[in-house]
C-alpha positions in Angstrom: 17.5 -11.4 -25.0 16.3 -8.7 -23.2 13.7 -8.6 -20.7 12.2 -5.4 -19.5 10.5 -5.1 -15.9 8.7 -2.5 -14.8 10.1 -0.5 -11.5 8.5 -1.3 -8.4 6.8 2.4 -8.2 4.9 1.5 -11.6 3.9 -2.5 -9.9 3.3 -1.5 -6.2 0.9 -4.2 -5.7 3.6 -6.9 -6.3 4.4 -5.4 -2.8 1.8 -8.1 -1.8 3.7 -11.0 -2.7 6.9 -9.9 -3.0 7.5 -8.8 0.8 6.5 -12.2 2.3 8.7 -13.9 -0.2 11.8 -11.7 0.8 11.1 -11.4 4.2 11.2 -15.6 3.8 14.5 -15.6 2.4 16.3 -13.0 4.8 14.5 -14.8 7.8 16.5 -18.3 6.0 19.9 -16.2 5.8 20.0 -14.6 9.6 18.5 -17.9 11.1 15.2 -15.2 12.1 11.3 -15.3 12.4 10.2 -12.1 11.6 7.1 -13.0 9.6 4.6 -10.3 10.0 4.4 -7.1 8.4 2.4 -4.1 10.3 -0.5 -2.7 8.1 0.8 0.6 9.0 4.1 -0.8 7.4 2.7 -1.8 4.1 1.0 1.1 3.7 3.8 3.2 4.0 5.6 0.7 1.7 2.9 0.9 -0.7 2.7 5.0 0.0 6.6 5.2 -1.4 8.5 6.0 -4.6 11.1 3.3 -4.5 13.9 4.8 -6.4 16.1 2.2 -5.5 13.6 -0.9 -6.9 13.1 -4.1 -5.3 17.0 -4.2 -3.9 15.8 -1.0 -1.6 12.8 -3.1 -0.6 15.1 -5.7 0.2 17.3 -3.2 2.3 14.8 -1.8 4.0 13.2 -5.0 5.3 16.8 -6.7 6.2 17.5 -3.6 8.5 14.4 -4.0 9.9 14.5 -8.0 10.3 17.9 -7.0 12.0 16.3 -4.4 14.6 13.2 -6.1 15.1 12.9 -7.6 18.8 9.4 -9.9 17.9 8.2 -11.3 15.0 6.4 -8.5 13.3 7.9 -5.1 11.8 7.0 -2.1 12.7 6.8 1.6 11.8 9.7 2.3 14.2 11.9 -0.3 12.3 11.8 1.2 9.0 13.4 4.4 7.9 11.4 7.8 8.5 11.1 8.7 4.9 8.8 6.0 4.8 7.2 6.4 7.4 3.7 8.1 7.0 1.8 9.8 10.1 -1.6 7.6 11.3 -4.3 8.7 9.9 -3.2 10.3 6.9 -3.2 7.6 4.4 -1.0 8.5 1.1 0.8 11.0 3.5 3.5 12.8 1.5 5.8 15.6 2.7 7.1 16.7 -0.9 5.7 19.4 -2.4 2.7 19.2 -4.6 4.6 20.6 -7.7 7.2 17.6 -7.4 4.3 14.6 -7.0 3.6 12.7 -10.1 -0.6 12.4 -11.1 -0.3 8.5 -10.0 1.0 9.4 -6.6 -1.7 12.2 -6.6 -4.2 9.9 -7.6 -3.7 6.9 -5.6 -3.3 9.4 -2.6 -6.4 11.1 -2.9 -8.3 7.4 -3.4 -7.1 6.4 -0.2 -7.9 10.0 1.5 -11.4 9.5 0.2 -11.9 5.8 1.2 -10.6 6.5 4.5 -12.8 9.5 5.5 -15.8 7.3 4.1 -14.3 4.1 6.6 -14.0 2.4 3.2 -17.3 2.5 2.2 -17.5 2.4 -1.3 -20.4 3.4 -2.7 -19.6 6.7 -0.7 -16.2 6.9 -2.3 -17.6 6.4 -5.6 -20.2 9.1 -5.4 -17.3 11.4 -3.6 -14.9 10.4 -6.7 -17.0 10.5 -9.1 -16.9 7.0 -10.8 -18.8 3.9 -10.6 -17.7 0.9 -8.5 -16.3 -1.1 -11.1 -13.9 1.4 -11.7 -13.2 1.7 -8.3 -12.4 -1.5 -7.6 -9.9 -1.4 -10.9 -8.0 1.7 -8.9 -7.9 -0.1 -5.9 -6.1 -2.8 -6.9 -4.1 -1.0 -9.4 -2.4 1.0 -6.1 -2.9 -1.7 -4.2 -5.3 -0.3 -1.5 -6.8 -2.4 1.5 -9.1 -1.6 4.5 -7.1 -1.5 7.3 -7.5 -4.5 9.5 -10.6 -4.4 11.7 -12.6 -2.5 9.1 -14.8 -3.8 7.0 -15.3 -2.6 3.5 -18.7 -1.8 2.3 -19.3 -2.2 -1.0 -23.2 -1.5 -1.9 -25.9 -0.5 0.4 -28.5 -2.3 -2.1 -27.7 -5.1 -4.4 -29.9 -2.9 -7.2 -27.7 0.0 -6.7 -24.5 -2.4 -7.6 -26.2 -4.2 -10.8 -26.8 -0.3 -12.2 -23.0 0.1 -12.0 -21.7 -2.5 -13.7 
């Protein structure tokens, strides 16, 4: 029987579960409490290709279980290909003739929800699609306000019934 699972660039928002549940087990197998995850992290582990699957993800969060003096990991802990500058959500140093359109997409999403502080009936009008549709995207790529922001979804509940 074969089973076929989709790479981890293609299911980036099993990054949501799948991080805690490994960071669980590697925090079993070095006797370690690492259990927080900085949102600058999981944006830049949301933000990458992953080439190497889920056994890179589990690499990358071993190292960084190994170097990490508290219990949450930080930007400094993982490697600086992942890393993205703050700020620039989506940030990506290849060239734009070497991005795929999904990359493209989900970057400019998160461009445009962040330059409207996640406001998204902005965003919609910016992008041009309803809300519905943005929500869909959103946690297709698996994008989240940053902590201490709220998101704004409708500035009338009238303007949100027309949408959907």
């Amino acid at each position: 029987m074969t089973v076929h699972a989709p790479p981890l660039r293609e299911r980036r928002e099993d990054l949501q579960d799948l991080v805690p549940a490994l960071l669980a087990r590697i925090n079993r197998e070095m006797q370690t409490k690492v259990n927080r995850v900085a949102m600058d992290v999981m944006d830049a582990l949301h933000a990458y290709d992953w080439p190497g699957n889920i056994r890179e993800l589990e690499n990358v969060l071993r190292k960084a279980v190994a170097l990490c003096p508290g219990d949450t990991i930080t930007q400094d802990l993982i490697p600086k290909t992942m890393r993205q500058e703050r700020g620039a959500p989506g940030h990506d140093d290849r060239p734009l003739s070497q991005r795929s359109l999904r990359d493209m997409e989900q970057a400019h999403i998160a461009r445009v929800l962040a330059g409207t502080h996640w406001h998204r009936g902005r965003a919609c009008e910016i992008l041009g699609i309803s809300r519905p549709r943005l929500r869909r995207l959103m946690s297709q790529y698996g994008l989240t306000a940053p902590v201490g922001i709220a998101e704004h979804d409708t500035d009338t509940f009238e303007e949100d019934r027309q949408d959907e």
